[in-house]
C-alpha positions in Angstrom: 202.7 96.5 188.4 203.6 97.9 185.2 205.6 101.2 185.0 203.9 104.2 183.5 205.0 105.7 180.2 207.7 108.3 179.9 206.9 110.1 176.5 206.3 113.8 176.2 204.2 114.3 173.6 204.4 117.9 171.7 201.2 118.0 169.7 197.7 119.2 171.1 195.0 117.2 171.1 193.1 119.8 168.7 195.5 118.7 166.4 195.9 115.0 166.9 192.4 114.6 166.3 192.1 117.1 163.4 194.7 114.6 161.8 193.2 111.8 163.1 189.9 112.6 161.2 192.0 113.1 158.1 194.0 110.5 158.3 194.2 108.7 154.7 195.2 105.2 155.3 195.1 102.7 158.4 198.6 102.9 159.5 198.6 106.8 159.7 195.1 106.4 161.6 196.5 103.5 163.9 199.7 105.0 165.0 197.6 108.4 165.7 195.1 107.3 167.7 197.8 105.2 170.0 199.2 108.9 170.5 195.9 110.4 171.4 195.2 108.1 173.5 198.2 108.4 175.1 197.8 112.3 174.9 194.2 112.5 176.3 195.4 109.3 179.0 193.0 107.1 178.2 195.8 104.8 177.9 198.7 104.7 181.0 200.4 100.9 180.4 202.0 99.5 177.6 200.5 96.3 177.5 196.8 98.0 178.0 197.8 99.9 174.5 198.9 97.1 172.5 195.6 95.2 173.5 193.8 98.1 172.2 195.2 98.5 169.0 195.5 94.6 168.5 199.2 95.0 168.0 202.0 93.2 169.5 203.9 94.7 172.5 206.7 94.9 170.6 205.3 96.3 167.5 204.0 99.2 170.0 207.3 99.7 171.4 208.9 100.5 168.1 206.4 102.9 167.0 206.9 104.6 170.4 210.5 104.5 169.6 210.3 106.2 166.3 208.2 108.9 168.2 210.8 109.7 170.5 213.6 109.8 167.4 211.4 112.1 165.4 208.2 112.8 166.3 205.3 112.6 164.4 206.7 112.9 161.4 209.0 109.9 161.9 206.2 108.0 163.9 203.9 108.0 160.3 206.7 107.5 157.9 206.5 104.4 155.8 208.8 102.6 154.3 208.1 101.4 150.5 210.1 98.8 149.0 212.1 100.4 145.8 210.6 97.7 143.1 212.4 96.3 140.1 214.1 98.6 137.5 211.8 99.4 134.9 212.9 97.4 131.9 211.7 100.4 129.3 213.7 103.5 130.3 214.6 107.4 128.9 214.0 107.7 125.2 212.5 104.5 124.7 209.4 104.7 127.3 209.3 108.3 126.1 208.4 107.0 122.7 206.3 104.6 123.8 203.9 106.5 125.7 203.8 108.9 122.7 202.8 106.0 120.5 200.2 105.0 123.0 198.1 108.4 122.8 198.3 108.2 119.3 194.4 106.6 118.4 195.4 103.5 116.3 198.0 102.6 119.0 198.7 98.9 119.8 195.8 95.9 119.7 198.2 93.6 121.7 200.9 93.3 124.1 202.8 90.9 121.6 202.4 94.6 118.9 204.2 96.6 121.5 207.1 93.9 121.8 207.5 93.8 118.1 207.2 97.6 118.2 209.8 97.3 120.8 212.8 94.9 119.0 212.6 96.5 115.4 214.1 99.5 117.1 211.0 101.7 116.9 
């Protein structure tokens, strides 16, 4: 038999399903609705949960960890990769972005390189 949750959750209900409704994208909508239905208890075993959401038990686990580290707000943050370093920085893309408002502007790719080397 599987061992019930032990995880107080502080929001209402009111307002996990006003945010629910609102929710923008389909991580914050998946990792809400595993809270409301832990809220509402609709949902009392772990394994029952991650069937429901289609997520592995241990991907369920570690959102219910981030939950108990820092609530909701931790629960729903994302994690972005930084990127690469733009190679056109400061004064340069500054420029640049001027010179693309302007209405002749560029016709190619290969113009705004050339632009680019001859040191503006």
């Amino acid at each position: 038999m599987a061992r019930p949750f032990n995880l107080e959750i502080s929001e209402s209900t009111e307002y996990l399903s006003k945010n629910l409704k609102n929710a923008r994208t389909a991580i914050e909508k998946e990792r809400l609705q595993m809270i409301w239905w832990l809220k509402t208890g609709q949902v009392t075993q772990h394994k029952e949960l991650s069937r429901m959401l289609g997520r592995d038990t241990s991907t369920v686990t570690r959102w219910l960890q981030k939950y108990r580290q820092g609530g909701l707000a931790k629960l729903l943050e994302v994690n972005v990769a930084p990127g690469a370093i733009p190679k056109i920085q400061g004064e340069v893309l500054s420029r640049l972005k001027e010179k693309l408002q302007c209405p002749q502007g560029f016709g190619s790719y290969g113009q705004i390189v050339e632009w680019h080397l001859t040191g503006i």
